[in-house]
C-alpha positions in Angstrom: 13.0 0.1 -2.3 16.3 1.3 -0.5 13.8 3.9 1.4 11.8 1.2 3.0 15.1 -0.3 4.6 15.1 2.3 7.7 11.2 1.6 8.3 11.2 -2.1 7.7 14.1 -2.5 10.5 12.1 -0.1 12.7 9.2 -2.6 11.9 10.9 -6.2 12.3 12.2 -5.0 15.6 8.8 -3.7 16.8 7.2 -6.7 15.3 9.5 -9.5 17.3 9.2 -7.1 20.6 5.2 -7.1 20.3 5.7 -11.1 19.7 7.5 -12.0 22.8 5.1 -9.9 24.8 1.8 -11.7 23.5 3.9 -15.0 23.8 4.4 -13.6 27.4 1.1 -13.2 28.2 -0.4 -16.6 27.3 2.3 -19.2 26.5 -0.8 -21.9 25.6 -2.4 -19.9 22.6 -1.5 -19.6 18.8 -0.4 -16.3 18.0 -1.6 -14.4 14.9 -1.5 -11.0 13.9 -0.5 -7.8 12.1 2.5 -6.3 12.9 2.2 -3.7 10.0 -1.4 -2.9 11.0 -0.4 -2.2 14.7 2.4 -0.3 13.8 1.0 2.1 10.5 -2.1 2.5 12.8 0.0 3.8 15.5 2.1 5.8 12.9 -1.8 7.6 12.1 -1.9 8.4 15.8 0.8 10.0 15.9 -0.2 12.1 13.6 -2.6 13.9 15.9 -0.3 13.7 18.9 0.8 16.8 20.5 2.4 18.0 23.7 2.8 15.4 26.5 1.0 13.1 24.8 3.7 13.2 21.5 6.3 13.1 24.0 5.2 9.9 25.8 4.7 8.5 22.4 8.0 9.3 21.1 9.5 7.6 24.2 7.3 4.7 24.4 8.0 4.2 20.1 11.6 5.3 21.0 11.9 7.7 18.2 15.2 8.6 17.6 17.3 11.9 16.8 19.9 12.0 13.7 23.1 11.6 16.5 20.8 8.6 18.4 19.9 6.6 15.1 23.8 6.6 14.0 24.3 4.6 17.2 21.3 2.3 17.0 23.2 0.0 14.8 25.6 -1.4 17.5 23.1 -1.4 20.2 20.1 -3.1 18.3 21.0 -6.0 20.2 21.5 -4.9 23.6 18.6 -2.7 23.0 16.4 -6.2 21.8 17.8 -8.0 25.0 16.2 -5.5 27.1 12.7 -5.4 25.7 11.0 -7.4 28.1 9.0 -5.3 29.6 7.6 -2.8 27.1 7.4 -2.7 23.3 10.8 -0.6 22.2 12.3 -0.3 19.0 9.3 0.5 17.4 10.3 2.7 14.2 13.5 3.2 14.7 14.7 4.7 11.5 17.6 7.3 10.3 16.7 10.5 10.4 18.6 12.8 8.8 16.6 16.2 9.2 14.0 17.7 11.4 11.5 16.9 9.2 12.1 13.0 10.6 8.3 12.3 11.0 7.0 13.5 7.9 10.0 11.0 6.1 8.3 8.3 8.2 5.3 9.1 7.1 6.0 9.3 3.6 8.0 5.8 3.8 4.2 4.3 5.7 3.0 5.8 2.2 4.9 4.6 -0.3 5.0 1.1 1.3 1.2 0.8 1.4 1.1 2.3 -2.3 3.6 -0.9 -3.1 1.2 -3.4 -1.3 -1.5 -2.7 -2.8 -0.4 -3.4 -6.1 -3.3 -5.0 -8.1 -0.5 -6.7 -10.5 1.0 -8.6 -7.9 1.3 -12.7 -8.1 -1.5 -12.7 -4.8 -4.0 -10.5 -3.4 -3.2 -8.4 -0.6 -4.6 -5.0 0.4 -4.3 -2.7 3.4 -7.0 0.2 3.9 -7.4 2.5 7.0 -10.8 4.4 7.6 -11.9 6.8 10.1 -14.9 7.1 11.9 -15.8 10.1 13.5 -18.2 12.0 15.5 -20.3 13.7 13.3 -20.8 16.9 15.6 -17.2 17.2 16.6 -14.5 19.1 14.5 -11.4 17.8 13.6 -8.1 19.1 12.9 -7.9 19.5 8.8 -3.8 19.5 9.1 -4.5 15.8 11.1 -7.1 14.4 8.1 -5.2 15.8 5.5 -2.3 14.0 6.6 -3.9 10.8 7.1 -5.5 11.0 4.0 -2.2 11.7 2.1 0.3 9.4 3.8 -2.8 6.2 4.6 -5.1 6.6 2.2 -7.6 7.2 5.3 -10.9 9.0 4.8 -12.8 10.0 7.7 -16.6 8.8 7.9 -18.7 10.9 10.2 -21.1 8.9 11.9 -23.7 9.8 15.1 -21.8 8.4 18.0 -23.9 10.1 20.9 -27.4 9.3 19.3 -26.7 5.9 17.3 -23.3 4.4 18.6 -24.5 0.5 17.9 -25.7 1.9 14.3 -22.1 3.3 13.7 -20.5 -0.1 15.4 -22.4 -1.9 12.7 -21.4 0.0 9.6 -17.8 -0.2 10.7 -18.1 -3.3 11.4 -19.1 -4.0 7.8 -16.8 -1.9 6.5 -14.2 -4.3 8.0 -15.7 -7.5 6.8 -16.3 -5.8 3.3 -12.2 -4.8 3.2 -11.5 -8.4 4.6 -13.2 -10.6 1.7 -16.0 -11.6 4.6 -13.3 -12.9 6.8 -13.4 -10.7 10.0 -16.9 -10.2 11.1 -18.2 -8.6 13.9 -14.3 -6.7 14.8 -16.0 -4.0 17.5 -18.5 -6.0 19.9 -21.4 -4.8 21.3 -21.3 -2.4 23.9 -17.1 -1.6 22.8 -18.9 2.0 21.2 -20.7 4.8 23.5 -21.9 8.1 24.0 -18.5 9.8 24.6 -16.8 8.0 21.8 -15.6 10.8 19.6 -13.1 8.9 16.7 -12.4 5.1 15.9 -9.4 4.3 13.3 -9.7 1.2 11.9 -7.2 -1.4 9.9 -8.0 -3.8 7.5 -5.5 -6.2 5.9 -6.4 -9.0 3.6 -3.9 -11.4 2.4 -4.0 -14.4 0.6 -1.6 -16.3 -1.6 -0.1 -19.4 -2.8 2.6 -22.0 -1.4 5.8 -21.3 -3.6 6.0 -25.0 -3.5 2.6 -26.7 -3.2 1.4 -29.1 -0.9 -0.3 -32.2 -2.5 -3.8 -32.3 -0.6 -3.5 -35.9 -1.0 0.0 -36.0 1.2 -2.3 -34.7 4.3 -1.7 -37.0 7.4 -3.0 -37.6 10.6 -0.6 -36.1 13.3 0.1 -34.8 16.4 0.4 -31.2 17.2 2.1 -30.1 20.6 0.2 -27.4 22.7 2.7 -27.4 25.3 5.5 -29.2 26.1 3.2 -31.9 28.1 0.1 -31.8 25.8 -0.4 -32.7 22.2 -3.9 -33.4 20.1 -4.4 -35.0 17.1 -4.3 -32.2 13.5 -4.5 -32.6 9.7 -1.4 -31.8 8.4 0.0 -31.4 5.2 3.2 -33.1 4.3 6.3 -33.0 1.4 9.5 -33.4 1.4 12.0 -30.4 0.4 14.2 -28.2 2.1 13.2 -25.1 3.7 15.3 -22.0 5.1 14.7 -22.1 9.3 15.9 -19.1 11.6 16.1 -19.0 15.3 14.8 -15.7 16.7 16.2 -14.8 20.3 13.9 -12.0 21.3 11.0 -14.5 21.1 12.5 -18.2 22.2 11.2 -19.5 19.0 12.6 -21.4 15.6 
């Protein structure tokens, strides 16, 4: 597990930069999401990147030479302070060699191999897919990668003839990965003509409270929108003690 440490750092600090910035944009709305997809999906484009378009990614995901990453340690913080206005952080791990993205990639693999685990006390399972245009060749080195290190097949489909018939298989692809609980991911219209490759994400999780709620302990209460509205919610109720943490980067406890 001692390989995951680099990437899981990379991860919490991308995952708490990408928090503040949603929380930025709408203060009034629940926030739910992914970190992991965003970030492994990323991780797959990258794997196709080249030229300016690697180097803006690299700068944007602030990858890191082997001198750089020594110093990220005592600058995390100054670094986190400062990531107000774009996502940074992202995948910050050691890297020791010049081989540093396919060690990234490799630690993407082994962590997805460890998560979907079938023995595990809940269910949880991550896929990737790729949809591509059916008349348009793609880079074996790039499929053969994301097939190795994500587990991601490419699907071709007939994107300039039958783009709302390929919206509709991947969009049951999604629902089918999800256990019928995302329906509908791509809308109508979202797929055209000129689309030419769609990566797609599914995670579905679902497990059970370490210390259950008693359904009959479920009490009327209110639930704070903002910090001048509330509306009445179920919620469930026990007493026990819980570990709490205040994290900085998004305001939030």
């Amino acid at each position: 597990m001692e390989s995951f440490t680099p990437l899981a750092k990379a991860n919490t600090s991308f995952s708490l930069a990408l928090l503040k910035t949603l929380g930025d944009n709408d203060k009034t709305s629940n926030v739910f999401y992914s970190p992991f997809s965003i970030s492994s999906a990323l991780a797959m484009v990258m794997l196709g990147a080249r030229g300016n378009t690697a180097t803006q990614m690299s700068e944007v995901l602030c990858f890191t030479k082997a001198e750089e990453a020594q110093k990220a340690g005592g600058q995390q913080m100054q670094m986190q302070q400062q990531a107000h206005s774009r996502l940074p952080n992202f995948l910050k791990v050691v890297l020791k060699t010049q081989g540093c993205q396919d060690e990234l990639h490799s630690s993407f693999s082994q962590l997805l191999s460890e998560l979907n685990k079938s023995d595990a006390p809940y269910a949880l399972s991550v896929a990737n897919r790729l949809y591509g245009e059916q008349s348009f060749q793609f880079v074996e080195d790039f499929l053969g990668k994301t097939r190795k290190h994500y587990n991601a097949e490419l699907e071709t489909v007939d994107f300039i003839k039958s783009s709302e018939a390929a919206r509709v298989n991947i969009n049951g692809w999604v629902e089918n990965q999800t256990q019928g609980k995302i329906k509908d991911l791509l809308p109508s219209g979202v797929l055209g003509n000129l689309t030419r490759l769609v990566l797609v994400n599914a995670i579905y999780f679902k497990g059970s409270w370490s210390k259950k709620f008693q359904e009959s302990a479920t009490r009327d209460a209110q639930f704070r929108l903002t910090k001048s509205n509330s509306k009445p919610v179920k919620m469930m109720n026990q007493k026990s003690k819980f570990p709490l943490t205040f994290i900085p980067e998004a305001s939030c406890q």
